[in-house]
C-alpha positions in Angstrom: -17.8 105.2 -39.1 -15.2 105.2 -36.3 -13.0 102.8 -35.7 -13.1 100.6 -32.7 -10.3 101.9 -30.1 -8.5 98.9 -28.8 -9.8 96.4 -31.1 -8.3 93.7 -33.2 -8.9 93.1 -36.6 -8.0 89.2 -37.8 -7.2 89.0 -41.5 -6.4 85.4 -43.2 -4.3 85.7 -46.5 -4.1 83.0 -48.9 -3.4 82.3 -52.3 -2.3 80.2 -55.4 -5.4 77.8 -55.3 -5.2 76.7 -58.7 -8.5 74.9 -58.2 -8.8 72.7 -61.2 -5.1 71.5 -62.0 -4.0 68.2 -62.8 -0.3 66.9 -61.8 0.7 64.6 -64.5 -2.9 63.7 -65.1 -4.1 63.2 -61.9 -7.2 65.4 -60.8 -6.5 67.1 -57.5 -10.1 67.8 -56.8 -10.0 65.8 -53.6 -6.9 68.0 -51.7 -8.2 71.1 -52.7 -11.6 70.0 -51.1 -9.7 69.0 -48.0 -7.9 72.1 -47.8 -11.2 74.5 -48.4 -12.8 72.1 -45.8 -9.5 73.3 -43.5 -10.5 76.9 -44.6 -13.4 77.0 -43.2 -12.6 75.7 -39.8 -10.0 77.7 -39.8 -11.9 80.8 -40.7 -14.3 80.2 -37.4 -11.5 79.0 -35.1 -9.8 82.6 -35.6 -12.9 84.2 -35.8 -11.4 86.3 -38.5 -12.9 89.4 -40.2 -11.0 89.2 -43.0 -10.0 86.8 -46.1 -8.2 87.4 -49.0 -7.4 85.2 -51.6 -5.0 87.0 -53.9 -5.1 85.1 -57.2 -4.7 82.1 -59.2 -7.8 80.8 -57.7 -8.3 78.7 -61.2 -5.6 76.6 -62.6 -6.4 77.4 -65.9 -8.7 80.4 -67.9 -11.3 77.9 -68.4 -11.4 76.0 -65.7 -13.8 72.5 -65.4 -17.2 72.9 -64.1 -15.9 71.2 -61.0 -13.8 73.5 -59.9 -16.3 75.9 -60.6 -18.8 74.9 -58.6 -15.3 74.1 -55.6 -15.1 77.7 -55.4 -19.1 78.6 -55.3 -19.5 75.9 -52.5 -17.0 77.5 -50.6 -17.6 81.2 -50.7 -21.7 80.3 -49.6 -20.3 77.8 -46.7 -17.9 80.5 -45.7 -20.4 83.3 -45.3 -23.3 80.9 -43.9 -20.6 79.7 -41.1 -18.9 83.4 -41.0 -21.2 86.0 -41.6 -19.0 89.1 -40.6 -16.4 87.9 -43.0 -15.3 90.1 -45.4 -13.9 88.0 -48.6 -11.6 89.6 -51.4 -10.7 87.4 -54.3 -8.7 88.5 -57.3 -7.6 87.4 -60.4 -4.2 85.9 -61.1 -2.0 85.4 -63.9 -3.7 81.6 -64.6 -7.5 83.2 -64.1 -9.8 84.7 -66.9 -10.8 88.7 -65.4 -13.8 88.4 -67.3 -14.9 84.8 -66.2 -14.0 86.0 -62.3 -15.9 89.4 -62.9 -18.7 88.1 -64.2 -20.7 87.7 -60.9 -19.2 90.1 -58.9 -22.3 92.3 -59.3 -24.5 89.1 -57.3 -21.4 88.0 -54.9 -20.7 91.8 -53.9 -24.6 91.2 -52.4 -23.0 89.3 -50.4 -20.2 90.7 -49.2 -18.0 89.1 -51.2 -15.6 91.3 -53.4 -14.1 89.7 -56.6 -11.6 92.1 -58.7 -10.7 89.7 -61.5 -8.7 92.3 -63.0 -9.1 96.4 -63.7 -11.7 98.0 -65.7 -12.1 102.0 -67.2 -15.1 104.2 -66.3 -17.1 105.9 -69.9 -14.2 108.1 -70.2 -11.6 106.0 -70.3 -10.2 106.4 -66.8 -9.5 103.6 -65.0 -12.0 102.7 -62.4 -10.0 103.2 -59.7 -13.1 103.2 -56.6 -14.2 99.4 -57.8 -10.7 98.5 -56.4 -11.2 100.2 -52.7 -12.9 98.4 -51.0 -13.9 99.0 -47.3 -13.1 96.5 -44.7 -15.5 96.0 -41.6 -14.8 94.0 -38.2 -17.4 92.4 -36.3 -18.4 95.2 -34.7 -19.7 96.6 -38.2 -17.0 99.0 -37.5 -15.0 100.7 -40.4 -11.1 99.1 -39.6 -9.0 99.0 -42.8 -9.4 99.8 -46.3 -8.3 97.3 -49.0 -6.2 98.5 -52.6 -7.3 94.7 -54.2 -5.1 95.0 -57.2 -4.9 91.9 -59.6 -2.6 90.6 -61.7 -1.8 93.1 -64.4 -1.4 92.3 -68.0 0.6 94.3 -70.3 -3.1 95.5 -72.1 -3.8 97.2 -68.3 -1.0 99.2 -68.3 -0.4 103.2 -69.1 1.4 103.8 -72.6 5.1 102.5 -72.8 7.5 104.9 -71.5 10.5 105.6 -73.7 12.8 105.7 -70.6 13.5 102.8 -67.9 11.9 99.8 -68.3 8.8 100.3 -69.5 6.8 97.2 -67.8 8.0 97.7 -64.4 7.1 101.5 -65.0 3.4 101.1 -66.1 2.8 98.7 -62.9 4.6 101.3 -60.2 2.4 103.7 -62.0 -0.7 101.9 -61.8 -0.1 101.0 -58.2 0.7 104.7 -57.7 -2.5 105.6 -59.3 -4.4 103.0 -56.8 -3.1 104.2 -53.5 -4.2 107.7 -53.8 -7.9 106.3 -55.1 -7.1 104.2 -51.4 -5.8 107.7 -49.6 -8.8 109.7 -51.3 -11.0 107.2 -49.2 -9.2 106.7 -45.8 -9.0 108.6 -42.9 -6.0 108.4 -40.5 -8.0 106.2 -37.8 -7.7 103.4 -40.9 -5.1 100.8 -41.9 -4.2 100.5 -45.2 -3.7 96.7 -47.2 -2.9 96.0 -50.3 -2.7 92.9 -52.8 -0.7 91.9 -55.9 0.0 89.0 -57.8 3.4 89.4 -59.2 6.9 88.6 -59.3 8.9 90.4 -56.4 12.6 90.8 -57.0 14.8 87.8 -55.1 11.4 85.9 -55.0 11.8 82.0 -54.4 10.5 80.9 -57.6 9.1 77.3 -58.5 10.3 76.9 -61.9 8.2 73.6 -62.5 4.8 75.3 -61.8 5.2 79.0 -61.9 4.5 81.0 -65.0 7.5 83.3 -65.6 4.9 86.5 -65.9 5.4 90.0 -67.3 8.0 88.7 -69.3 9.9 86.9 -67.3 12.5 87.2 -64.4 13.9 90.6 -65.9 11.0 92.2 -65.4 11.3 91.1 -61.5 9.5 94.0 -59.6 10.7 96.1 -56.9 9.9 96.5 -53.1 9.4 100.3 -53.7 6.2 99.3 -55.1 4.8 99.1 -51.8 4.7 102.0 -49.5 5.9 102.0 -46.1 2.7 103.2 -44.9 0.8 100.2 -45.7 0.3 98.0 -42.9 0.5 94.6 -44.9 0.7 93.8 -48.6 -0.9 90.1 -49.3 0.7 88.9 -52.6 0.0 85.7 -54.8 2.3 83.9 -57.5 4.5 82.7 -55.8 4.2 79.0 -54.3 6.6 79.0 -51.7 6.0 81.0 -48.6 8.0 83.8 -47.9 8.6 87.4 -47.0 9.8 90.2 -49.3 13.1 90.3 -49.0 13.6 91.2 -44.8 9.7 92.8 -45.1 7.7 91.2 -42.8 4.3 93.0 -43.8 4.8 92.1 -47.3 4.3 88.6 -47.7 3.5 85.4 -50.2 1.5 83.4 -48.6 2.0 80.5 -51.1 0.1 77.6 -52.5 -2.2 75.3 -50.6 -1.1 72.6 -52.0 2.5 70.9 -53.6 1.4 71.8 -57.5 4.8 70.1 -58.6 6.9 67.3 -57.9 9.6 70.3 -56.8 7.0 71.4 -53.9 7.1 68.6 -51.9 9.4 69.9 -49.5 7.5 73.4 -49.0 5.6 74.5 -45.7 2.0 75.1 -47.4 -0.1 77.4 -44.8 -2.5 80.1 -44.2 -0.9 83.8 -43.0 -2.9 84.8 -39.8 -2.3 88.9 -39.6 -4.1 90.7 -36.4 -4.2 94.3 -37.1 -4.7 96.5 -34.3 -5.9 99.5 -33.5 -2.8 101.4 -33.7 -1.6 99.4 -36.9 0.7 97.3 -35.1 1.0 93.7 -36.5 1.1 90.2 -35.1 1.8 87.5 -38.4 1.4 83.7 -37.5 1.5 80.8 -40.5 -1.1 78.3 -39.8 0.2 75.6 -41.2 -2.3 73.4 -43.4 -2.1 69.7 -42.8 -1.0 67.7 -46.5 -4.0 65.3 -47.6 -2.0 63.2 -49.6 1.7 62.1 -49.4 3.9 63.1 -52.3 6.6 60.8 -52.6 10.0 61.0 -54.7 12.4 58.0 -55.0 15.8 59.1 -54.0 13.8 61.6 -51.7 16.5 64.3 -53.4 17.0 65.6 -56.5 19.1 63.1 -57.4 18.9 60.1 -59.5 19.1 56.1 -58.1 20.0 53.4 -60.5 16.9 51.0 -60.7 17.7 48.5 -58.0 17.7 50.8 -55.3 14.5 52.9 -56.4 12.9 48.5 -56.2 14.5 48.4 -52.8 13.1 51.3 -51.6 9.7 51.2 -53.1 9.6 47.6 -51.0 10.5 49.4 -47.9 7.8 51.7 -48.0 5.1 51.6 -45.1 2.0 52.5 -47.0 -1.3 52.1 -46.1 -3.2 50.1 -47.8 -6.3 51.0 -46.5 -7.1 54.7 -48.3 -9.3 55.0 -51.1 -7.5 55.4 -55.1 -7.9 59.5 -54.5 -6.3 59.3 -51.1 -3.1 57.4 -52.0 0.3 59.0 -52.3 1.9 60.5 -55.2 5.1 59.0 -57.0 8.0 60.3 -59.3 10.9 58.1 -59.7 14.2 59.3 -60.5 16.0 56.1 -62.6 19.6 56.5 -63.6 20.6 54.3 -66.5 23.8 53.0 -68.0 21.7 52.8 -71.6 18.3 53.4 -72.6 16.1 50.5 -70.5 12.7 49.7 -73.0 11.6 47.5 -70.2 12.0 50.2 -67.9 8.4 51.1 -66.8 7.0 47.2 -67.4 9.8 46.7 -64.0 8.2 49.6 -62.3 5.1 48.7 -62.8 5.3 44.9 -61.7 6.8 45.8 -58.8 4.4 48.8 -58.0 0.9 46.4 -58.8 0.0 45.7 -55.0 1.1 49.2 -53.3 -1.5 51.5 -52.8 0.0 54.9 -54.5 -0.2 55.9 -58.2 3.2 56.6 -60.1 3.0 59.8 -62.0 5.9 60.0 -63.4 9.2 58.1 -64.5 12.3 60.6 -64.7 15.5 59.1 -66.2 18.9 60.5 -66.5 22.5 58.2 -67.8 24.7 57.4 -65.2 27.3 59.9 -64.5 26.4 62.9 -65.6 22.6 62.8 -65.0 21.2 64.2 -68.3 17.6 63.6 -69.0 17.3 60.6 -71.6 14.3 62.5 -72.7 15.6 65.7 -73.5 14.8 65.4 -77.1 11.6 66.9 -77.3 10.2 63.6 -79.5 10.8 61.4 -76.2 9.2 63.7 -73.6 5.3 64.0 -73.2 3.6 67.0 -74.1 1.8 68.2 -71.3 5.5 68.2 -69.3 6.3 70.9 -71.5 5.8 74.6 -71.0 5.1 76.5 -73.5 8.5 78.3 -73.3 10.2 75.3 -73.4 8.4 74.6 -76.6 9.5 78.1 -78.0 13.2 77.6 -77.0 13.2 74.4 -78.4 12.1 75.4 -82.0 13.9 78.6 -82.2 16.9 76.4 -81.7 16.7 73.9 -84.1 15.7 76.4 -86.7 18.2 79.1 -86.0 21.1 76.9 -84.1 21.4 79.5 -81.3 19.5 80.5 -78.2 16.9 82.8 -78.6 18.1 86.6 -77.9 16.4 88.8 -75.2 14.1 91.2 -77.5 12.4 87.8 -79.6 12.2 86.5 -75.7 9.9 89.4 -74.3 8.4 89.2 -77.6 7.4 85.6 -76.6 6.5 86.4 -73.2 4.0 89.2 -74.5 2.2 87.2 -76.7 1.4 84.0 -74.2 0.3 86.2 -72.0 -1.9 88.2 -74.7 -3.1 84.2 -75.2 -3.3 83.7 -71.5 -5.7 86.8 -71.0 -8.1 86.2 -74.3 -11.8 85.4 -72.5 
């Protein structure tokens, strides 16, 4: 079909939904509801012929039934309120590709395309055609194709290369392989987009939340990736927005919502890209409105000795009217001359009548601010990733930190782990 002349085609990017994760315990069901309720109004407001969602939709591989049926809700509202809209989701680093796949035969009926990660063809080929996918404006006019590449795991990529780095090889290769599949289709009237979920090179990375994937920030992937014929490149992983380095069409659009502690301070928003005709751009954030407060006492990195985090909690203008899933978020950041056993019992007596939930206690000796629970013994668990686990052994057993080969080695297999359906 023909392209429209002189029309505009409105795409919303987004990412990094995690639906399904828990901060410190706490369900965050009701903010992602809030936000997908902001979706939606957003997706009518802008009249937009486009979505894309480019992974981590799930927090985790198995994600609760919940957030399940979060992301179900959504994708039916959105095409009953928006029935032009095109939708592309793909699978991140956090998702399961067979879980997201598995109804992409039924959704596709729909005009919704999922891509929870790549797949071969009888004879062995990579099934390049299921990634291209044709994008249409309201007019039912043919504007823009789409190259939806997921997030790929070492098990999706070509045979290690004995020169270069062989990771960063197999994905230029694989993306090379995509956009002639997308060229093969295209004609020159069409704009090409593209999506990723990856680690860029000088990417703003949220250590607290963020996965360190494909082994990690050595294997940090170039711009050259991306051709310069590509009108706009949607990527997810990363929770902070940003460009690409000084690439405007090549673009996180970040998390939805503050998934650590760390994120408080972040802009979350929507990326608004109108695409015209003659594959000019204009790129606006829309920003999304935060449901719930997230509060840190000092509001800084820093640590406060216990007095002044009392003070302060006092001096807090809280409402005490919003519901137990509605009221803010609290880490406190307690310096200490010695270890305090009546520590949280203080916190906690003074805290009883404020309507917000502590999450988290985070103390440090006065002076040089070292974590009194960096012994592994004295920290909780589920504050631990799973590399922190791994350094922490290897050094106890071996007395020294863990060199860069055993590292990737690591790396490999968690994310083997990660990607087991």
């Amino acid at each position: 079909m023909e392209i429209s002349l002189g029309c505009v085609t409105s795409v919303i990017h987004t990412a990094d939904w995690h639906l399904g994760h828990y901060l410190h315990g706490i369900s965050r069901h009701y903010e992602h509801q809030e936000f997908l309720n902001f979706l939606l109004k957003q997706l009518k407001k802008t009249q937009a012929d486009v979505l894309i969602v480019a992974g981590d939709i799930f927090d985790t591989a198995n994600p609760p039934a919940a957030a399940q049926s979060q992301l179900y809700d959504f994708l039916v509202q959105a095409r009953i309120d928006s029935p032009q809209l095109n939708i592309i989701l793909i699978g991140g680093n956090h998702d399961s590709a067979a879980q997201l796949d598995a109804p992409a035969s039924l959704l596709k009926s729909l005009g919704i395309s999922v891509i929870g990660g790549i797949t071969k063809n009888t004879d062995g080929n990579v099934d390049w055609q299921r990634l291209v996918i044709p994008l249409y404006n309201k007019e039912k006019h043919l504007v823009a194709w789409c190259g939806a590449m997921p997030f790929l795991r070492h098990s999706e990529l070509p045979p290690a290369s004995t020169e270069g780095d062989s990771l960063i090889l197999g994905v230029k290769s694989r993306y090379a392989e995509l956009m002639q599949a997308l060229k093969n289709q295209a004609s020159n009237n069409e704009a090409l987009l593209l999506t990723g979920h990856c680690y860029m090179v000088g990417g703003n990375l949220s250590e607290l939340s963020e996965r360190k994937i494909l082994g990690g920030n050595q294997h940090a992937l170039p711009v050259s990736l991306f051709p310069d014929d590509i009108a706009y490149t949607a990527l997810g992983h990363l929770h902070c927005a940003q460009t690409v380095g000084n690439h405007e069409k090549i673009r996180y659009s970040g998390s939805p919502i503050p998934l650590s502690f760390d994120e408080k301070h972040y802009q979350h928003q929507l990326v608004k890209i109108d695409l015209h005709s003659d594959k000019s751009l204009n790129i606006e954030a829309i920003i999304i409105p935060r449901s719930i407060e997230i509060l840190r006492i000092p509001n800084s990195s820093s640590f406060c000795d216990l007095d002044s985090a009392i003070s302060q909690l006092k001096q807090l203008d809280l409402n005490a009217e919003l519901a137990l899933e509605q009221q803010p978020l609290l880490e406190l950041r307690i310096s200490l001359e010695k270890p305090e056993p009546s520590l949280r019992q203080k916190i906690e007596e003074t805290i009883a009548d404020l309507p917000l939930r502590l999450l988290k206690i985070s103390t440090a000796y006065a002076g040089n601010e070292r974590g009194l629970a960096d012994s592994i013994q004295e920290q909780r668990l589920e504050d631990l990733q799973p590399e922190q686990v791994f350094h922490r052994c290897y050094e106890n057993k071996y007395n020294s930190a863990a060199p860069d080969e055993i590292l990737n080695l690591f790396h490999e297999l968690q994310e083997n782990i990660q990607g087991t359906d």
